[in-house]
VEXSEKE-816933 format. One line per field, with one value per residue: residue number from 0; residue in one letter; x, y, z of N, C-alpha, C in turn. Coordinates in steps of 0.02 Angstrom, whole numbers, plus 50000, padded with zeros to 5 digits. Atoms other than C-alpha are relative to their C-alpha. Layout:
N
seq NUM_...
type A_...
nc1 X_...
nc2 Y_...
nc3 Z_...
cac1 X_...
cac2 Y_...
cac3 Z_...
cc1 X_...
cc2 Y_...
cc3 Z_...
REM end
This chain:
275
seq 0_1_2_3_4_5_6_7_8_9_10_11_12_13_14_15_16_17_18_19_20_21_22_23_24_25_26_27_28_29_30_31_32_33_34_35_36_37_38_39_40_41_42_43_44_45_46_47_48_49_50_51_52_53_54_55_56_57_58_59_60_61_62_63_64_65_66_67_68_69_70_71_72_73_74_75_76_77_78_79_80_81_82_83_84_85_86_87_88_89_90_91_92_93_94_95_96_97_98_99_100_101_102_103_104_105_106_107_108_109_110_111_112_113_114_115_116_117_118_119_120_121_122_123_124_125_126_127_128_129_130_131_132_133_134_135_136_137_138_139_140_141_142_143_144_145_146_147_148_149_150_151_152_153_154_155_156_157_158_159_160_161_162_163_164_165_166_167_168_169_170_171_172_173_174_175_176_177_178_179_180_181_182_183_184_185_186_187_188_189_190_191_192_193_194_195_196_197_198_199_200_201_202_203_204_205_206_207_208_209_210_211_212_213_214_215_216_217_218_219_220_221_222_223_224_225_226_227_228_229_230_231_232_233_234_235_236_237_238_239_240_241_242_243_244_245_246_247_248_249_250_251_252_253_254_255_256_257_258_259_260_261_262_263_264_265_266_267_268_269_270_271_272_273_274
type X_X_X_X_X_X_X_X_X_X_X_X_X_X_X_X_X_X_X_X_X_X_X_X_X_X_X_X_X_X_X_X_X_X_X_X_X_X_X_X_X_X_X_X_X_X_X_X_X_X_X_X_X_X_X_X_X_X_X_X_X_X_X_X_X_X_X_X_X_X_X_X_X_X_X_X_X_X_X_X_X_X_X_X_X_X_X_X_X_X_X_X_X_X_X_X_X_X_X_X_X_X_X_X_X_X_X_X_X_X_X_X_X_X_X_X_X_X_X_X_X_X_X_X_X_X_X_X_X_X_X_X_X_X_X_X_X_X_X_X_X_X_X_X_X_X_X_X_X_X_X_X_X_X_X_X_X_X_X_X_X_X_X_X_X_X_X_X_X_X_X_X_X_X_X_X_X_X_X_X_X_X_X_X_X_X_X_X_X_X_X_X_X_X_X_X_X_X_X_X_X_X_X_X_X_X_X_X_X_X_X_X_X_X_X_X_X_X_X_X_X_X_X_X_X_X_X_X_X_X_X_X_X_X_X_X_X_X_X_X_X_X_X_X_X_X_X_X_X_X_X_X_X_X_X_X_X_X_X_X_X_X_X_X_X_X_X_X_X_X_X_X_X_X_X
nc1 50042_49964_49963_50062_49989_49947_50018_50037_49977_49966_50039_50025_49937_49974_50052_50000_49940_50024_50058_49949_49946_50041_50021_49940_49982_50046_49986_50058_50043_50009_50001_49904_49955_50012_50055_49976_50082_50028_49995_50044_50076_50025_50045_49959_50059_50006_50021_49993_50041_50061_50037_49926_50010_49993_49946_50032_50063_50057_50052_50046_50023_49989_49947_49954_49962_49974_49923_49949_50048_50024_49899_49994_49999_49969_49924_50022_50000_49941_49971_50035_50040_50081_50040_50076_50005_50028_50022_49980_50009_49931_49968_49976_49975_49938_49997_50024_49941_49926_50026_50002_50059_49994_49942_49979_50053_50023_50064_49983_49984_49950_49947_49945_50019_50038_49982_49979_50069_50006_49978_50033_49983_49973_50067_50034_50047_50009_50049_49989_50069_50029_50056_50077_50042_50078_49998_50053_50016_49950_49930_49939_49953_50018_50029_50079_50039_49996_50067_50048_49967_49979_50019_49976_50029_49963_49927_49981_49917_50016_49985_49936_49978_50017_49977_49948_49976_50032_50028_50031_50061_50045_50010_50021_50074_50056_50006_49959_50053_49953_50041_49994_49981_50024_50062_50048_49947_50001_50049_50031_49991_50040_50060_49962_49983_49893_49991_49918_49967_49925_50001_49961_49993_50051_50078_50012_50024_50053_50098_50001_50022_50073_50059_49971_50057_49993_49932_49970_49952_49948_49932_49952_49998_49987_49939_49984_49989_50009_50014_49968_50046_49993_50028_49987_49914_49946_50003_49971_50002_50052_50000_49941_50038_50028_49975_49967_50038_50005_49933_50024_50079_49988_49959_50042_50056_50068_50006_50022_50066_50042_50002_50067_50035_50018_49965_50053_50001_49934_49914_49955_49962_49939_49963_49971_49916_49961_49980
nc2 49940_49946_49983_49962_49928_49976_50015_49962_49946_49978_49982_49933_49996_49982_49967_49929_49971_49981_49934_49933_49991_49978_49918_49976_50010_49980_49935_49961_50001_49958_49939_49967_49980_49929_49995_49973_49930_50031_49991_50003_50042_50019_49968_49985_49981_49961_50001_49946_49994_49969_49918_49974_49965_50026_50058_50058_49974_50024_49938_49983_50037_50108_50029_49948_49958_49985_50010_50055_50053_49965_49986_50061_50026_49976_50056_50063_49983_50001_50073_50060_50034_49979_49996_50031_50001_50045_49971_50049_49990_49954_50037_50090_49981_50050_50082_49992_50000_50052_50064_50009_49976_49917_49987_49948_49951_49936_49950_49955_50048_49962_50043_49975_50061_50068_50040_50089_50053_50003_49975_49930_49945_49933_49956_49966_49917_49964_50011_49977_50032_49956_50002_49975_49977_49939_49920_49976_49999_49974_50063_49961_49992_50055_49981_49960_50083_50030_50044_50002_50042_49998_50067_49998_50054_50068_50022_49947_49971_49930_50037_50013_49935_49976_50054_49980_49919_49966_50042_49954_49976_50015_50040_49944_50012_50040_50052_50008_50060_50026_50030_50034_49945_49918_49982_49988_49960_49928_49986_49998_49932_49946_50014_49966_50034_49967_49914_49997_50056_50000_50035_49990_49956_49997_50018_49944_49947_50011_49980_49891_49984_49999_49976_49949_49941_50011_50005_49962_50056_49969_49980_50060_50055_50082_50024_50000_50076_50010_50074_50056_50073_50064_50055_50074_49982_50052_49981_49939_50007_49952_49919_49948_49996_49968_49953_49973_49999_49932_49935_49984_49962_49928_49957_49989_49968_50061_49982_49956_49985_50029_49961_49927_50028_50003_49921_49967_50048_49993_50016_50001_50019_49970_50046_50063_49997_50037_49954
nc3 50000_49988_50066_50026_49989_50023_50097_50007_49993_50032_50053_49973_49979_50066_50014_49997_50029_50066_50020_49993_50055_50076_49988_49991_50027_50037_50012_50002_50040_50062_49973_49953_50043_50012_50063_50068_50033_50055_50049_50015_50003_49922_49948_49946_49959_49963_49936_49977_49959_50039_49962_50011_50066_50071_50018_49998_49997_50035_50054_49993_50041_49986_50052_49970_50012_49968_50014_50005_50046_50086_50000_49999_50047_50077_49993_50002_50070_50062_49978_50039_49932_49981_49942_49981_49929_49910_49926_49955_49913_50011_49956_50009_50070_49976_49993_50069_50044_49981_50050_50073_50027_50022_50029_49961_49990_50044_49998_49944_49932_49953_49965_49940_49956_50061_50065_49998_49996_50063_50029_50020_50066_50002_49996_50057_49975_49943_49974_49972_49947_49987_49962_50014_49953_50027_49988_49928_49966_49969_49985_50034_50010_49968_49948_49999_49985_49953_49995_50057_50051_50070_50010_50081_49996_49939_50022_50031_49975_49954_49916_49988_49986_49960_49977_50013_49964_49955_49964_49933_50031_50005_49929_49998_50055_49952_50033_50078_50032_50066_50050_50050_50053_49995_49995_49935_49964_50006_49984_49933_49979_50007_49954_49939_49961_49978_50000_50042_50027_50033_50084_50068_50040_50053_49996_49964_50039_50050_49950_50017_50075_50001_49947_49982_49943_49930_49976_50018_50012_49950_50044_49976_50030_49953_50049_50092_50026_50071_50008_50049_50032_49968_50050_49945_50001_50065_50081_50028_50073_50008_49958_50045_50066_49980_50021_50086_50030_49955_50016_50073_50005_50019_50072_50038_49983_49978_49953_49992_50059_49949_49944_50031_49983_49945_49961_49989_49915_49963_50014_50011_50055_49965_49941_50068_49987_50037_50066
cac1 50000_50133_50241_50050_50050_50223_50187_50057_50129_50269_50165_50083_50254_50297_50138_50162_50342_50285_50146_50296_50397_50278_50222_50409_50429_50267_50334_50234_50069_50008_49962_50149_50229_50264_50130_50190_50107_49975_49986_49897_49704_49727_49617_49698_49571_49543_49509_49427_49307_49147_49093_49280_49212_49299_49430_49301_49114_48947_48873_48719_48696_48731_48883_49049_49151_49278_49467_49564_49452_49458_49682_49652_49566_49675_49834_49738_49711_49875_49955_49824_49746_49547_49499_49376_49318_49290_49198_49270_49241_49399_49433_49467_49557_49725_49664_49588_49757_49878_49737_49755_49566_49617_49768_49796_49712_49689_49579_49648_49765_49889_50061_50130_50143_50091_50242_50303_50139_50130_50218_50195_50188_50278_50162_50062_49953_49975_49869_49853_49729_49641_49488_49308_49193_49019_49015_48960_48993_49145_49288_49444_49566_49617_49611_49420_49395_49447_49310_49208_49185_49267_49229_49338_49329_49384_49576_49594_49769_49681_49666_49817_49872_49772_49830_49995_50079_49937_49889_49904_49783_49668_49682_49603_49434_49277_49275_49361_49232_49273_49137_49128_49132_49146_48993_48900_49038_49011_48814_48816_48923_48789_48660_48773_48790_49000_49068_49230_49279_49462_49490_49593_49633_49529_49375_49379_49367_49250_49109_49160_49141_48969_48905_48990_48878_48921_49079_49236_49397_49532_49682_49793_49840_49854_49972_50046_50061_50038_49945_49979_49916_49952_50000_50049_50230_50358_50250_50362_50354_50170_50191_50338_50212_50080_50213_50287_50131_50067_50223_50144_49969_50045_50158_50017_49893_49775_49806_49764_49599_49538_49579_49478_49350_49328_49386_49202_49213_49371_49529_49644_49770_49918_49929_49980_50158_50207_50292
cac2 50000_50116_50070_50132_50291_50338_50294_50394_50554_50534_50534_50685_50754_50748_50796_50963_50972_50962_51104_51222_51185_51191_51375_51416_51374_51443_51639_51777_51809_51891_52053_52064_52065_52224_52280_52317_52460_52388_52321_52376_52341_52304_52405_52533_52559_52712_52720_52874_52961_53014_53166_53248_53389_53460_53306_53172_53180_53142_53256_53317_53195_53029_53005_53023_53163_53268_53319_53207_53095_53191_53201_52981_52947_53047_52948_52789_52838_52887_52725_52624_52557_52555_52651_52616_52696_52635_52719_52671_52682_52813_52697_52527_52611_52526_52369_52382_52448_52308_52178_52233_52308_52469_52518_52681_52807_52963_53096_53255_53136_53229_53130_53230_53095_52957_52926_52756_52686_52717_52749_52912_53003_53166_53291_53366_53515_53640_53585_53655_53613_53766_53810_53870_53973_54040_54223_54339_54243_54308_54172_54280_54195_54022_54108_54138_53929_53904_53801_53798_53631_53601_53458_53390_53216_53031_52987_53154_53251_53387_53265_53210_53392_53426_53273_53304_53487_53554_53467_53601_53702_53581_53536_53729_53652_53606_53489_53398_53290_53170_53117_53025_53179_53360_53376_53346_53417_53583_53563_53534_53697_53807_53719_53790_53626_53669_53801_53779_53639_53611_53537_53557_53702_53653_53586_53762_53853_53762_53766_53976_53961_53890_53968_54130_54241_54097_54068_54130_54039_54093_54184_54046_53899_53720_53676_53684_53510_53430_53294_53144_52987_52836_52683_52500_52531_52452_52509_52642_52581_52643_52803_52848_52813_52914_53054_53062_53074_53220_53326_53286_53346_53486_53542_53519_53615_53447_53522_53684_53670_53547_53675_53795_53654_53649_53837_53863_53754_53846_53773_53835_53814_53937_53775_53650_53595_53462_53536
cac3 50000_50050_49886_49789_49878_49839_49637_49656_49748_49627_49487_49536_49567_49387_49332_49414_49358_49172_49177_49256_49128_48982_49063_49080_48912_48828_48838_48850_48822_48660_48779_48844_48659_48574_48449_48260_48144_48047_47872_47744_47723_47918_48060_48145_48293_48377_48566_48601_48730_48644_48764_48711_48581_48495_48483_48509_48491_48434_48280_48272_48144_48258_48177_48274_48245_48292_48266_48310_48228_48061_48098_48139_47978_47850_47939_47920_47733_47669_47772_47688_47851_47890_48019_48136_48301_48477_48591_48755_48948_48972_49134_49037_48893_48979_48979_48795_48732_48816_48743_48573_48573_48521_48408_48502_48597_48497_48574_48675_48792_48880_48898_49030_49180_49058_48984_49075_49024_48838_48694_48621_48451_48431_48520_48403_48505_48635_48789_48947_49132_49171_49285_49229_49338_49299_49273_49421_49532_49613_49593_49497_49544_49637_49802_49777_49774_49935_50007_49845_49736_49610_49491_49329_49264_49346_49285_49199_49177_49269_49418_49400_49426_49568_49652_49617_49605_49651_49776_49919_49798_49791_49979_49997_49888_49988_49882_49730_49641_49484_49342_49199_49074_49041_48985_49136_49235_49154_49151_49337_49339_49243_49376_49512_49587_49586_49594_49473_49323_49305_49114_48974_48876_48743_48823_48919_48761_48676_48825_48816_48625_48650_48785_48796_48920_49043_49074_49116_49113_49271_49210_49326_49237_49332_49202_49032_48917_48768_48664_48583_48512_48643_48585_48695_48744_48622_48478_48413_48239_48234_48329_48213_48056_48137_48162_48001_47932_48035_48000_47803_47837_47917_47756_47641_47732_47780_47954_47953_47840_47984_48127_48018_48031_48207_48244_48277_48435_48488_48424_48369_48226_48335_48480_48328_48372_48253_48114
cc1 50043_50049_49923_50001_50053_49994_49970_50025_50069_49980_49984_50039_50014_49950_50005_50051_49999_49965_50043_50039_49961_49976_50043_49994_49953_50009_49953_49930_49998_50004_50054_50041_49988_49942_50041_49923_49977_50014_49959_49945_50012_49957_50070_49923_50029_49960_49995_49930_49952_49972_50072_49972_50066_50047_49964_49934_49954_49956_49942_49971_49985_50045_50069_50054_50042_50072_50034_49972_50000_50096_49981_49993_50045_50075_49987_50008_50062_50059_49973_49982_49920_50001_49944_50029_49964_50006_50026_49972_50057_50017_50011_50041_50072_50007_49979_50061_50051_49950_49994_49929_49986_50086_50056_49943_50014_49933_50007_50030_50051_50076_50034_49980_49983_50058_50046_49955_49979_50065_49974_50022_50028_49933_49971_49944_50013_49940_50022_49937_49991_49933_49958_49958_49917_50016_49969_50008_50057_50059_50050_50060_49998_50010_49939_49993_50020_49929_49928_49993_50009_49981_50072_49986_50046_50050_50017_50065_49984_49997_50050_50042_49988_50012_50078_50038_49971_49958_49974_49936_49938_49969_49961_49919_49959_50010_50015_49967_50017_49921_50015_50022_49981_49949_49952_50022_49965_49892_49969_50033_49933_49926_49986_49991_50074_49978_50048_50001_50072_50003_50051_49985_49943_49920_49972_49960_49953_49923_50016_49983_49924_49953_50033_49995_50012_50039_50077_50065_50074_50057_50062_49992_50023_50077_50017_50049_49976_49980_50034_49982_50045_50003_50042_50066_50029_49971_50022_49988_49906_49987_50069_49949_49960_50054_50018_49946_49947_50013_49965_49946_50008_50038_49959_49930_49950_49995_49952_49926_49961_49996_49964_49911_49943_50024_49932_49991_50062_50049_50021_50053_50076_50013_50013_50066_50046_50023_50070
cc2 50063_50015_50039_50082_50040_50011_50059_50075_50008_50014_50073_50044_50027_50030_50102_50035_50022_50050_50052_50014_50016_50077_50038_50018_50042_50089_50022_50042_50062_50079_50021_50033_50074_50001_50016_50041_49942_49997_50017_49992_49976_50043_50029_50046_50065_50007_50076_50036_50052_50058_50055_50061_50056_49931_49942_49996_49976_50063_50012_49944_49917_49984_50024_50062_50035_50027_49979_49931_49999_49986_49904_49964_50021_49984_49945_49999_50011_49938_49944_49953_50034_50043_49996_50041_49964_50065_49975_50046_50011_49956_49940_50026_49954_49946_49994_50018_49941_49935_49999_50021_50051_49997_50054_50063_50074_50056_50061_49965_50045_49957_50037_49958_49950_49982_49936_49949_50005_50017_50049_50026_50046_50044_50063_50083_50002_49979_50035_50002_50072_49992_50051_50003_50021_50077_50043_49957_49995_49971_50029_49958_49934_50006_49976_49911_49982_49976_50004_49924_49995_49937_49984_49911_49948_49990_50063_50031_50071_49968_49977_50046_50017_49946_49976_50068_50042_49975_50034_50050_49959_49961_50059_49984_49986_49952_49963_49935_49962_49996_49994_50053_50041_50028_50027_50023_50075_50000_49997_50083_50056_49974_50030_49940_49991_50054_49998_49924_49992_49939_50029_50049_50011_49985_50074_50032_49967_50003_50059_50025_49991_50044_50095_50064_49937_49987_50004_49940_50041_50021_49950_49939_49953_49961_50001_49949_49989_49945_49984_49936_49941_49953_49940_50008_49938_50005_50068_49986_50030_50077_50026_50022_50080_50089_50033_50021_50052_50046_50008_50028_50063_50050_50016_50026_49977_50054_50077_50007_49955_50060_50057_49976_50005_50066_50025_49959_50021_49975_50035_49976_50030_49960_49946_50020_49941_50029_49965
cc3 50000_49911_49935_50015_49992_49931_50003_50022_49936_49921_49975_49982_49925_49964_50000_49961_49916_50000_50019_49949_49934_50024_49986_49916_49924_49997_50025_49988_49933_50021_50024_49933_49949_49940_49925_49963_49968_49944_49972_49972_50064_50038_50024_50031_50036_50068_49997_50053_49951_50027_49997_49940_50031_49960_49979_50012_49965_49967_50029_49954_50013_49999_50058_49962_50044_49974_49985_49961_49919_50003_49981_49907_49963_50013_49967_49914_49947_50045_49974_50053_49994_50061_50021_50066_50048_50042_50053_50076_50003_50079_49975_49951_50007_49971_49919_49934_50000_49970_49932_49960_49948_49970_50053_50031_50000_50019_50056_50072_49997_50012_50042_50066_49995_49972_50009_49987_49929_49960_49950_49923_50044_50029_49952_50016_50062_50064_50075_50056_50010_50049_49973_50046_49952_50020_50070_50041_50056_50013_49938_50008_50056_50062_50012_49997_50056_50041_49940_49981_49938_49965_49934_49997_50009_49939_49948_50023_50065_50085_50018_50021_50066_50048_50008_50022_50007_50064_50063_49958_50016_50084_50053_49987_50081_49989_49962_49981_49923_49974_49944_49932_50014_49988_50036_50056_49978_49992_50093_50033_49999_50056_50046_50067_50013_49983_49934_49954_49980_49949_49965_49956_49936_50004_50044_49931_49952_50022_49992_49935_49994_50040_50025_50052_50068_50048_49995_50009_50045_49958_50022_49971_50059_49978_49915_49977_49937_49985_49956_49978_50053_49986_50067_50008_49970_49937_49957_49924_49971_49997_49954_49924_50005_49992_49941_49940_50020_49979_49896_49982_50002_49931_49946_50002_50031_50079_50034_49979_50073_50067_49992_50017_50076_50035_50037_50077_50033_49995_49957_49953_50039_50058_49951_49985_49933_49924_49943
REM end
């Protein structure tokens, strides 16, 4: 009986020793190895947040639109790749890039403090965190928010700011609230359920472009940064394409004629750095 139970634990024994070794031996998964640019007639997906106007957005028509959306396809096009967008939940975008869901994420991203966690195109526009008040109602200056709340939205560079080197600033707030998008961020401002939205340069001036009688935009900046298209770290061979192909839109005008596009939403053609 005893020589049985030995067989058997040694059995076992080897059993296990094989599945270590075949694990050992089986590398790393598909999500570990580096990505390569697409060939083409392949997909190059776009991860981007749909409440992002002017970068990223939903027409009037249904349809998405946007900027960076209008910059994505006319890469995709003279690389000879499809594009396609993806809407995404701006908290899984991580996990969606390192699984290969998403090519890159393309839509007013900020790499400042981001950049052991992606690999980055050349930054292509001026960006910059700012704070938005409602008019009248006596906040000049980031004194005037001390116990106020402020809101901006969850994993944003602007929280990352205020969580960071501003941290004693924001340790002044009543309050420092996150949500899903600027949108409803800046509709809970004009509600006057906050007091203050800290956001991005461009989503400042595009709620001031729309709404102009309601809000004002602090003369103190949070910070000054720049975007860039995000891609799975180790895919430089993409993010070089992407660049080089940028720097060609800009020479032949593609760039500018789009920033004319969307000038009516507040951008800008004079924060367009890639050259």
């Amino acid at each position: 009986m005893k020589r049985k139970i030995a067989l058997i634990i040694a059995t076992a024994a080897a059993s296990v020793l094989s599945m270590v070794l075949l694990a050992g031996c089986s590398g790393p998964s598909a999500s570990d190895q580096p990505a390569a640019a697409p060939a083409a007639g392949e997909d190059f997906v776009v991860g981007f947040d749909q409440s992002y106007p002017p970068y990223g957005f939903v027409g009037d028509n249904g349809e998405y639109t946007g900027f960076d959306l209008d910059l994505a396809a006319e890469v995709a096009k003279r690389n000879g790749w499809n594009v396609r967008y993806e809407a995404i939940d701006w908290d899984a975008k991580d996990t969606l890039l390192k699984s290969g869901a998403i090519t890159c994420i393309w839509n007013g991203f900020t790499m400042e403090g981001r950049e052991d966690k992606y690999t980055f195109s050349e930054p292509y526009m001026l960006n910059g965190q700012v704070v938005v008040v409602k008019k009248g109602k006596g906040i000049e200056s980031f004194d005037d928010l001390a116990g106020k709340t402020v809101i901006t939205q969850v994993d944003s560079a602007a929280l990352d700011v205020l969580e960071g080197d501003k941290a004693s600033l924001a340790a002044t707030f009543g309050r420092l609230d996150t949500i899903g998008d600027y949108n409803t961020a800046f509709m809970q401002l004009e509600s006057g359920a906050v007091d203050a939205v800290a956001c991005d340069l461009s989503i400042a001036q595009y709620q001031m472009t729309a709404k102009p009688d309601a809000y004002v935009m602090l003369d103190e900046t949070l910070s000054s940064e720049h975007y860039a298209v995000g891609f799975k770290p180790g895919n430089d061979e993409t993010a070089e394409k992407v660049s080089l192909t940028l720097k060609e839109m800009y020479e032949d005008g593609t760039v500018e004629a789009l920033c004319e596009k969307y000038a009516e939403y507040g951008l800008s053609f004079d924060n367009w750095l890639l050259k």
